[in-house]
Backbone as a chain_set.jsonl record, in Angstrom:
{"seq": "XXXXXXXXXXXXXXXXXXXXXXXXXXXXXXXXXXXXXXXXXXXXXXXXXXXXXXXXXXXXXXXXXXXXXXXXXXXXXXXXXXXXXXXXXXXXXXXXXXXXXXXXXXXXXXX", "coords": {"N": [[25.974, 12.389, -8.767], [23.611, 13.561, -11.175], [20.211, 14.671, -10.783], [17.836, 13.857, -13.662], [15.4, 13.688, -14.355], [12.526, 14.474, -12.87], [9.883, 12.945, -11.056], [6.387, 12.689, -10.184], [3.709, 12.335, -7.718], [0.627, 12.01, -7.141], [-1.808, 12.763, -4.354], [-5.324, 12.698, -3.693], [-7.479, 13.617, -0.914], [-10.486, 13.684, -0.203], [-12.547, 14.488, 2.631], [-15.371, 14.654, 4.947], [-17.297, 16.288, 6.999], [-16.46, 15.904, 9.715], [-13.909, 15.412, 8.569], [-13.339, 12.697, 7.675], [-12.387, 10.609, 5.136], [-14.001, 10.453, 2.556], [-13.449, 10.285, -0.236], [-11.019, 9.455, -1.941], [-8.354, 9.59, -4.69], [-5.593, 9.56, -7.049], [-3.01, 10.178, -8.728], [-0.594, 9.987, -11.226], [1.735, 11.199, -13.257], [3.73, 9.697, -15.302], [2.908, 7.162, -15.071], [0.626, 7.035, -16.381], [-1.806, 7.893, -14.887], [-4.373, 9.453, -13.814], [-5.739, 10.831, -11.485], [-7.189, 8.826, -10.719], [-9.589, 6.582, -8.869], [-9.613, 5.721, -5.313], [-10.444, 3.312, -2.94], [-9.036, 2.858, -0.725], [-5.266, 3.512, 1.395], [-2.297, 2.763, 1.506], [0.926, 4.673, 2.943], [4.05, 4.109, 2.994], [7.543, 5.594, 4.124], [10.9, 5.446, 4.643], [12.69, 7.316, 7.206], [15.988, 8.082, 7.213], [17.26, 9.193, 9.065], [16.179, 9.029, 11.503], [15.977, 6.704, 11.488], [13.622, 5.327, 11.644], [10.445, 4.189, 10.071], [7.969, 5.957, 8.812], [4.455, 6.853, 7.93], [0.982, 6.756, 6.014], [-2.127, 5.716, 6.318], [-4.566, 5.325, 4.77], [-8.457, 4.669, 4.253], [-11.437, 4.923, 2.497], [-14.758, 5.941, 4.111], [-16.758, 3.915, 2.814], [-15.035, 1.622, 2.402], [-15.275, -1.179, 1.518], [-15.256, -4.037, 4.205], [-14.68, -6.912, 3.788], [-13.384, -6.095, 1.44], [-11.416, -4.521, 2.306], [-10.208, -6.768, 3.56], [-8.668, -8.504, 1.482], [-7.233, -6.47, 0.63], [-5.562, -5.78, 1.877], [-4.303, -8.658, 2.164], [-3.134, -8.409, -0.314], [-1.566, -6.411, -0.117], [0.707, -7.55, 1.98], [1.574, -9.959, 0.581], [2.777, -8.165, -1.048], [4.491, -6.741, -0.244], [6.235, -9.146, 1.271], [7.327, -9.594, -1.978], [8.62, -7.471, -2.361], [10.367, -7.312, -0.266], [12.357, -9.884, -0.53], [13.143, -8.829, -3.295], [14.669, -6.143, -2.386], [16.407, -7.448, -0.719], [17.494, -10.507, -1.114], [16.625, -12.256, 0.851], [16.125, -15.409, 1.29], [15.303, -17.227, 2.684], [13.869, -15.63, 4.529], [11.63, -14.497, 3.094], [10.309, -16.356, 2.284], [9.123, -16.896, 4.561], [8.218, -15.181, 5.361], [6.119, -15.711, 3.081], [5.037, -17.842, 3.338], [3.516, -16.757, 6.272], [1.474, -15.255, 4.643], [-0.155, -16.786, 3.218], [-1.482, -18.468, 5.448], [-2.885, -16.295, 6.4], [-4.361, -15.599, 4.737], [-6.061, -18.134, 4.446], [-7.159, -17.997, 6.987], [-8.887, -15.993, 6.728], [-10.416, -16.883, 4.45], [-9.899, -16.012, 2.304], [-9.469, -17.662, -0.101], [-11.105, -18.579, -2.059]], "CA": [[25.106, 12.12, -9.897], [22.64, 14.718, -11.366], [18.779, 14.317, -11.168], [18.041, 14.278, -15.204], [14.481, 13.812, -14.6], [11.542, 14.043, -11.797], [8.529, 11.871, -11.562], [5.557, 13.158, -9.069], [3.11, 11.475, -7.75], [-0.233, 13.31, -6.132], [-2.824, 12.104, -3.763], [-6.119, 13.836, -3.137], [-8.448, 13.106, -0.156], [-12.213, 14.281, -0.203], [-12.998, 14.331, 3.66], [-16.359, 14.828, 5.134], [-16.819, 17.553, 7.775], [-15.311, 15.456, 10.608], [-12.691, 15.204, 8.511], [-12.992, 11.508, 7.778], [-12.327, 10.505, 4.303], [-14.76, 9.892, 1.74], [-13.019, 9.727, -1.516], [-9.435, 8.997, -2.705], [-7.797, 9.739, -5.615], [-4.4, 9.743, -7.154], [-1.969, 10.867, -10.077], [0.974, 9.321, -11.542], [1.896, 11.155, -15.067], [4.573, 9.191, -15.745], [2.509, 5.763, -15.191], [-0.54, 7.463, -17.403], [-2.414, 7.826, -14.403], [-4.71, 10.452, -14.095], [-6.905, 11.1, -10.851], [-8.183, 7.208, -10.337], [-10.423, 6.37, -7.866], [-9.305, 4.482, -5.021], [-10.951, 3.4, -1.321], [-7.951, 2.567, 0.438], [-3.863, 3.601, 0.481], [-1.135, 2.974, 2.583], [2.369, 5.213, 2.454], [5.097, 4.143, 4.155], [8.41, 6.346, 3.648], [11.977, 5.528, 5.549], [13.39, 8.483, 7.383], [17.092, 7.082, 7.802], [18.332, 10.136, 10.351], [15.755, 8.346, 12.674], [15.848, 5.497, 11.586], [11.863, 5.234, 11.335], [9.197, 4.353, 9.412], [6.61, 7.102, 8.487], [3.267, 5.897, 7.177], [-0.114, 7.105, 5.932], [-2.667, 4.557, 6.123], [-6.601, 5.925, 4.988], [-9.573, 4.399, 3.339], [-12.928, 6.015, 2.355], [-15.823, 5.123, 4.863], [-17.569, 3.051, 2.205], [-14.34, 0.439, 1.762], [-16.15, -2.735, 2.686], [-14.368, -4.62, 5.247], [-14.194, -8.036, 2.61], [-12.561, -5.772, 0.168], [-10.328, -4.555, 2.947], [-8.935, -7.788, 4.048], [-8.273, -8.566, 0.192], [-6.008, -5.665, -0.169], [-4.284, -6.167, 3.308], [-3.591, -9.806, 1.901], [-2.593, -8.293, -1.74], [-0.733, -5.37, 0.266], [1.424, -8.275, 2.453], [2.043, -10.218, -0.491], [3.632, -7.348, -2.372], [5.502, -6.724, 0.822], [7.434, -10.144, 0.925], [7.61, -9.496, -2.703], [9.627, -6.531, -2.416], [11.226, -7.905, 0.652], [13.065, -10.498, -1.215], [13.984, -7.797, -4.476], [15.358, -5.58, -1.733], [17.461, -8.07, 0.662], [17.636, -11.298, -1.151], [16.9, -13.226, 1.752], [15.197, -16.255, 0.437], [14.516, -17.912, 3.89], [12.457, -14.638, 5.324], [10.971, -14.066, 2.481], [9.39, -17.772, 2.194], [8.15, -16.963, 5.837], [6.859, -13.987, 4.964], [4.877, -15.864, 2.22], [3.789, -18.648, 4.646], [2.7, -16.448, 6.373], [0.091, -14.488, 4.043], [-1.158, -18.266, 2.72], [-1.869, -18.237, 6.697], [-3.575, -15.149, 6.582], [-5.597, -15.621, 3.26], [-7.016, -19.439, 5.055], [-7.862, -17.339, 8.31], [-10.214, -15.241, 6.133], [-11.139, -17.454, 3.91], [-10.129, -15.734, 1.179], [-9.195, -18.517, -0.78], [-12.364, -19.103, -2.518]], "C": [[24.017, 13.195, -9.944], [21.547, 14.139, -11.698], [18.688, 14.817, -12.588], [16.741, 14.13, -15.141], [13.072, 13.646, -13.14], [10.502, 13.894, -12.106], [7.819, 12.547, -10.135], [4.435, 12.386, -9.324], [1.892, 12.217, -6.687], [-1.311, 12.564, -5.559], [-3.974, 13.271, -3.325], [-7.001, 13.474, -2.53], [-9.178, 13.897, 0.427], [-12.211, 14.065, 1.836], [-14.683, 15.373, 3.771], [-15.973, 16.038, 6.415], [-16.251, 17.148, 9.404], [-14.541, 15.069, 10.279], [-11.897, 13.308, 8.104], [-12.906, 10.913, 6.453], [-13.659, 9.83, 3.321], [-14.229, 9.899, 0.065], [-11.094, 9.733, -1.628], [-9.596, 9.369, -3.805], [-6.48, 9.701, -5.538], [-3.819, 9.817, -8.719], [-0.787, 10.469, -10.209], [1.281, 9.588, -13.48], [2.658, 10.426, -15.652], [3.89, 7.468, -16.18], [0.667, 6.012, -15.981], [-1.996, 7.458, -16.487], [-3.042, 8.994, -13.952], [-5.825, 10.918, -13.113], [-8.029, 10.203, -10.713], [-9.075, 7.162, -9.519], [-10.069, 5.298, -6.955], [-10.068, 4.458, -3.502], [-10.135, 3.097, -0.338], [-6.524, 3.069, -0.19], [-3.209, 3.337, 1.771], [0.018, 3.177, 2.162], [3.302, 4.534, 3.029], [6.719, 4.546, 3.34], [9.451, 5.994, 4.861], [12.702, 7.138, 5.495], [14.462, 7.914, 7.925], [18.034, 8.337, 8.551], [17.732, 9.306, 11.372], [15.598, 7.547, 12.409], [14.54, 4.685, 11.76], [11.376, 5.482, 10.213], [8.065, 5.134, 9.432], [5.505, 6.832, 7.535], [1.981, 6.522, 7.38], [-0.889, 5.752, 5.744], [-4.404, 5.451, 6.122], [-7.038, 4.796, 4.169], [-10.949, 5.382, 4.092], [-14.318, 5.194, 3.497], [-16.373, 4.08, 4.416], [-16.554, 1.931, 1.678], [-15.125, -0.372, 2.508], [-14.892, -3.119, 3.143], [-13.993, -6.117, 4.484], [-13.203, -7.639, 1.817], [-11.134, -5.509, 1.238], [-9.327, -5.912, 3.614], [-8.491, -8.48, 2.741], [-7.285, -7.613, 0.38], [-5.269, -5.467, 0.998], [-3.779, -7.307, 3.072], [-2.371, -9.463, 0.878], [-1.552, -7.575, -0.969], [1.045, -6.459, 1.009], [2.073, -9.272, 1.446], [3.174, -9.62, -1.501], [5.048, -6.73, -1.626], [7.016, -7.496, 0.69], [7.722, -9.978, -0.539], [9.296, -8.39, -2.71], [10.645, -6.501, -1.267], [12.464, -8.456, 0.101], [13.895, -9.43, -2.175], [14.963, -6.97, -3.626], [16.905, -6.252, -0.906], [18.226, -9.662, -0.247], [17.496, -12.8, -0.446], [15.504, -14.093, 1.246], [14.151, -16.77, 1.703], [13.856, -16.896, 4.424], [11.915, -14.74, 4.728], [9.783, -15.043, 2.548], [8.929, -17.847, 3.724], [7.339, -16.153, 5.693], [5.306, -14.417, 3.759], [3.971, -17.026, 2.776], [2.987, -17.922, 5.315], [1.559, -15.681, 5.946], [-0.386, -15.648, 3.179], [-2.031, -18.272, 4.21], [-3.239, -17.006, 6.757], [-4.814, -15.34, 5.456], [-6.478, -16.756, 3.92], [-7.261, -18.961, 5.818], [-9.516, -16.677, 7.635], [-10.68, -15.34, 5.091], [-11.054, -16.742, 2.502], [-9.716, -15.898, -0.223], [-9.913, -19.582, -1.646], [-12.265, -19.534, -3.829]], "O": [[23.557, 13.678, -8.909], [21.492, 13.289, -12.587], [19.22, 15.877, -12.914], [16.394, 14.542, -16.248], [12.895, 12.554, -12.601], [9.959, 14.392, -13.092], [8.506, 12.873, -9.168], [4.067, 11.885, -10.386], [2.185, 12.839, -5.667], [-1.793, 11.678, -6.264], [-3.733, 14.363, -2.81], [-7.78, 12.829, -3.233], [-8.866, 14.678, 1.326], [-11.557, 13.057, 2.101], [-15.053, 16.324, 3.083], [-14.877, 16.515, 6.707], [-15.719, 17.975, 10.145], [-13.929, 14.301, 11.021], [-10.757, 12.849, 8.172], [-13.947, 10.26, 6.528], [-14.121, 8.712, 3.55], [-14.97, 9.342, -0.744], [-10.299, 10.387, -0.952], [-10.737, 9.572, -4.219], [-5.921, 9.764, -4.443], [-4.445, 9.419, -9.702], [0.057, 10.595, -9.322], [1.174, 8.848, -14.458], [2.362, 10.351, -16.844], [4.195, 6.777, -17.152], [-0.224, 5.164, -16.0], [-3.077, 7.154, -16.993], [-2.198, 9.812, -13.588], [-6.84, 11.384, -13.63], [-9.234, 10.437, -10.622], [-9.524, 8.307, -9.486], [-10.095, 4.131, -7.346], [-10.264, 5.532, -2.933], [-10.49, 3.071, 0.84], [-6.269, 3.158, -1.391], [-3.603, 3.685, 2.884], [0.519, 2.451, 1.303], [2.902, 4.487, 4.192], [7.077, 4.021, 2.286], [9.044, 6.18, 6.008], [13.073, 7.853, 4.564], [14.316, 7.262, 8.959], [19.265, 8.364, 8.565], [18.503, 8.791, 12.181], [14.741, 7.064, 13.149], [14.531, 3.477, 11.996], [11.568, 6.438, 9.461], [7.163, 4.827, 10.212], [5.758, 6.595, 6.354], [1.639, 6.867, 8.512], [-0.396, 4.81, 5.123], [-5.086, 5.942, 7.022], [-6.28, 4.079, 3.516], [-11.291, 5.986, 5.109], [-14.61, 3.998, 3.482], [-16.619, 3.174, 5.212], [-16.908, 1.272, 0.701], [-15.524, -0.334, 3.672], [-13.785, -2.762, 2.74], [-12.823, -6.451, 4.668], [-12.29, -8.373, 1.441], [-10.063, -6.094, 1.08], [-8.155, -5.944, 3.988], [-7.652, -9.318, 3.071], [-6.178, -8.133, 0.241], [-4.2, -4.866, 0.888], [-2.686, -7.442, 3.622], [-1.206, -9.856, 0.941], [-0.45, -8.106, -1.1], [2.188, -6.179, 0.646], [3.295, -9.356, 1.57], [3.988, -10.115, -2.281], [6.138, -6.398, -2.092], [8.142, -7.126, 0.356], [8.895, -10.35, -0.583], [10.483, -8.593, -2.964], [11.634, -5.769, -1.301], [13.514, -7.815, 0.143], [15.075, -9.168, -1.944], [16.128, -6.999, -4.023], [17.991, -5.734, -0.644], [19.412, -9.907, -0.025], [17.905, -13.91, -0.787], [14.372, -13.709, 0.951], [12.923, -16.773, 1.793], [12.894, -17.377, 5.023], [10.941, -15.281, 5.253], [8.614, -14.736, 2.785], [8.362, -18.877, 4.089], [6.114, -16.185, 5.808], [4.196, -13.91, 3.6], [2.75, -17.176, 2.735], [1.781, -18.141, 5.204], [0.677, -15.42, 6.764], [-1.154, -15.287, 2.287], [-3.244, -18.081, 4.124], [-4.376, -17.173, 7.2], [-6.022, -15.162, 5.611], [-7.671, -16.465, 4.012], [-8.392, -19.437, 5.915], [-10.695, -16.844, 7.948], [-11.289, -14.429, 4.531], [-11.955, -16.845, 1.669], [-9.592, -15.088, -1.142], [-9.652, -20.756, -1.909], [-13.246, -20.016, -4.396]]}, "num_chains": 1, "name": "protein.A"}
């Protein structure tokens, strides 16, 4: 099959002079996105020669730690989401979503 069209997707991270991130951004022309602003990202890319997971994980010094366990809930959520679309498996999936109800009542962030 012949690629008929490529989609790119660009990330750009501001670091301070140790190198420790202070801003995010990102680009998605296809999804009309244009150099957003974000304080946290996590990549994760399968390399299937090794059979490993390869994964960027930053945020900007100034993510609060509230907001961060919000988008580690939202992030696990979207997980089992795409768990299920990928595999079908109904019974992991519905563990996987027990457990981020679990996780959201730990930290209360079921307000």
């Amino acid at each position: 099959m012949a690629i008929e069209h490529t989609s790119e997707i660009k990330l750009k991270v501001g670091l301070d002079e140790n190198r420790v991130p202070e801003e995010l951004t990102w680009s998605a022309q296809d999804g009309g996105i244009d150099n957003a602003d974000a304080k946290a990202m996590m990549l994760s890319v399968w390399d299937s020669k090794n059979k490993e997971s390869l994964k960027i994980d930053l945020w900007t010094k100034d993510m609060p730690v509230d907001e961060m366990k919000i988008f580690f809930h939202q992030t696990l959520v979207t997980m089992a989401d795409t768990y299920m679309k990928a595999t079908q498996d109904e019974k992991m999936t519905a563990t996987m979503k027990d457990f981020c109800e679990y996780f959201a009542e730990k930290l209360d962030l079921r307000k």
